[in-house]
N, C-alpha and C positions, 0 to 999 in steps of 0.2 A: 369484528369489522368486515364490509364486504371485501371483494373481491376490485373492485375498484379501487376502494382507496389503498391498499400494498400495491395496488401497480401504481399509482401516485407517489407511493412510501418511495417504493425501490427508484423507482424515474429519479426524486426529488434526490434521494440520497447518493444517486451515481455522480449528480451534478456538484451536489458538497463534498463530496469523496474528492472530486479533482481541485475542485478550489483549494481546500483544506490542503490537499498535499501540494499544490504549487505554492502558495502559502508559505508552508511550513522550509520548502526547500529556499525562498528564496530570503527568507527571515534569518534562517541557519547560513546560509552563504553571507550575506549582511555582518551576520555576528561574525564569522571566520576572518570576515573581511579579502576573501579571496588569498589568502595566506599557503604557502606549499612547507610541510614539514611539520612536525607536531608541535616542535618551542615555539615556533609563530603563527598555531592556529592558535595553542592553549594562551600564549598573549593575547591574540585578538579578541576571542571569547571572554578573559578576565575584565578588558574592557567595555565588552558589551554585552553585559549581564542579565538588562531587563530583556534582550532581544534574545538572548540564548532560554531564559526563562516561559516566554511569548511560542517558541519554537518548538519547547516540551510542550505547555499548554496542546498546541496545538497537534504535537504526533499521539497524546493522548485522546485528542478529542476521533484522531482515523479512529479506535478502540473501537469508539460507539459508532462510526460510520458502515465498519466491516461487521461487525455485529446486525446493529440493526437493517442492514442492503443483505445481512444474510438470512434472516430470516423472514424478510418480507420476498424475497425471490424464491423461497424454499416452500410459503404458503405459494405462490403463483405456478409450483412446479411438482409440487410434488405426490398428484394424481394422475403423473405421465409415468413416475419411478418412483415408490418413494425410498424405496434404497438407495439409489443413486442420488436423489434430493439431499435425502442425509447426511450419504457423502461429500456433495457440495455446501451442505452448511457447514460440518467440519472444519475443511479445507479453509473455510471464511474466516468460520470463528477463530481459528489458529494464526491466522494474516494476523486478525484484531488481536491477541493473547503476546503475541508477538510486536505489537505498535507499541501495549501495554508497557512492557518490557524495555521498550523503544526509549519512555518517558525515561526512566528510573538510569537507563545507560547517561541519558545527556543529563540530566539533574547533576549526574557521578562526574561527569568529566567537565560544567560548570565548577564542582565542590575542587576537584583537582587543580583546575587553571586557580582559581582564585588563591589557593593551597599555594601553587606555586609561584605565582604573583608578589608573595612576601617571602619567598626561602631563595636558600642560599646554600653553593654549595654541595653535600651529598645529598640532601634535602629537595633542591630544587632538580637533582640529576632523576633523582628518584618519582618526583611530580613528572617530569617530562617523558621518563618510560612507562610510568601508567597513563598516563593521557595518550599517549603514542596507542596503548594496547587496545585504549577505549575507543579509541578511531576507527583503528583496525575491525575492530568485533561491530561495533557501531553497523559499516559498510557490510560485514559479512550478514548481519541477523537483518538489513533489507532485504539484502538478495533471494533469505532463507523466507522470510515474510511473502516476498513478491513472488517467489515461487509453491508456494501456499497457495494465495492471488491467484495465479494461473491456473491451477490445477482445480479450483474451486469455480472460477469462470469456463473452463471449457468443459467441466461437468453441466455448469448452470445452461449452457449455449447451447449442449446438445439436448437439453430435455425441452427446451424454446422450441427448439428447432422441430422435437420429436412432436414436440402436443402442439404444434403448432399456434404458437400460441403469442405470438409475435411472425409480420412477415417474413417467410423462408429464406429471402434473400439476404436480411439480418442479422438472420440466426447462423445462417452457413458461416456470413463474415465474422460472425465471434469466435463460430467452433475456428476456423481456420488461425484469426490471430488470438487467440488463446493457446491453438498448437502450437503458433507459431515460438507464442513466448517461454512456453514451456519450453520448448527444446534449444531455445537462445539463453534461457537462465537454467538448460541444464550446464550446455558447453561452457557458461561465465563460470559456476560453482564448480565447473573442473577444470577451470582457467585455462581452456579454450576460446576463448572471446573475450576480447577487448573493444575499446571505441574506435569508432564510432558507433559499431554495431548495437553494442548494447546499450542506447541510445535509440538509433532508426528501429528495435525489435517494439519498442512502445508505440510508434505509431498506428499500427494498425488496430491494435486495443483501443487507444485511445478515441481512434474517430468510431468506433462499433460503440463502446460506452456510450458517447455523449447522444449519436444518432440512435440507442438504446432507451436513453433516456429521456430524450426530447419525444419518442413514440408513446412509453408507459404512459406521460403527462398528459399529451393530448388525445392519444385515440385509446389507451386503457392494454387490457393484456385480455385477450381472447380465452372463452373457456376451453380447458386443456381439454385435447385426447385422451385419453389414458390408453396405456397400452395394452 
């Protein structure tokens, strides 16, 4: 394929990357039903089965998002570095390996709530400390994902930046909120930050993506420098 169509690839697929995960997030909030504690998440989920089902579907589908955004950015970048390219498809493909993984946690704690939905007793004490764990790890292996994510965009942002290959002012704003996220989901993973923060630390990713995205589509990706 040319060169065109991966910077359409990539554009188009930063744009379903976000849908996809807002999506997924408010599908899964839905199924929780806004619930605090693990006996009445794992209730509220036993309830709403096709939506927690709908919610896998779709952390599966990031898989092929982070994949394929990674290797259509990796063809756009990687006669700037292509070690460093490599290293940014890595970091991607492991986001995606990690969504994978993502699927099969909520499938498991679906299998637990409904599990527990009919037990009783040491049975149902038992369903509500594994779902409690599955929570737990669930929230951790994001962070671990999303920290993947970053570490793979602020590779991807400086080799933009280097081959110029998107405009300069663009590419600074990723490399910056790329830093920025990494060093906000370093302090979360040492439980040094909390919310709101880790919350406002997506913002500036966010508007670089989309305004990323909305450039590949219409004006294409410039041929790189190489260095």
């Amino acid at each position: 394929m040319r060169r065109g169509t991966y910077a359409r690839i990539a554009g188009f697929m930063l744009l379903f990357y976000i849908a996809n995960g807002v999506a997924e997030l408010v599908i899964f909030g839905r199924a929780s039903g806004g619930a605090e504690g693990a006996p009445a998440v794992l209730a509220s989920l036993a309830e709403h089965a096709p939506l927690v089902r709908a919610a896998a579907l779709l952390t599966f589908l990031t898989f092929l998002d982070a994949v394929v955004l990674a290797v259509a950015l990796y063809v756009l970048t990687r006669e700037v570095e292509p070690g460093l390219a490599m290293l940014a498809l890595v970091c991607r493909v492991a986001e995606g390996v990690l969504a994978a993984w993502a699927t099969v946690r909520t499938l498991g704690l679906l299998s637990v709530a409904l599990s527990g939905a009919s037990a009783s007793g040491a049975d149902l004490a038992a369903a509500r400390a594994l779902g409690g764990l599955l929570l737990r790890e669930d929230g951790m292996g994001a962070t671990v994902a999303s920290a993947c994510f970053a570490v793979g965009s602020t590779l991807y942002s400086y080799l933009l930046l280097r081959g110029r290959i998107v405009p300069v002012a663009l590419a600074r704003l990723g490399v910056l909120a790329s830093l920025l996220l990494v060093a906000g989901l370093s302090l979360q993973l040492s439980g040094l930050a909390h919310a709101p923060f880790t919350t406002v630390q997506w913002i500036p990713i966010a508007l670089f993506e989309v305004a990323l995205a909305l450039w590949l589509l219409v004006r294409g990706a410039a041929p790189a420098a190489p260095a």
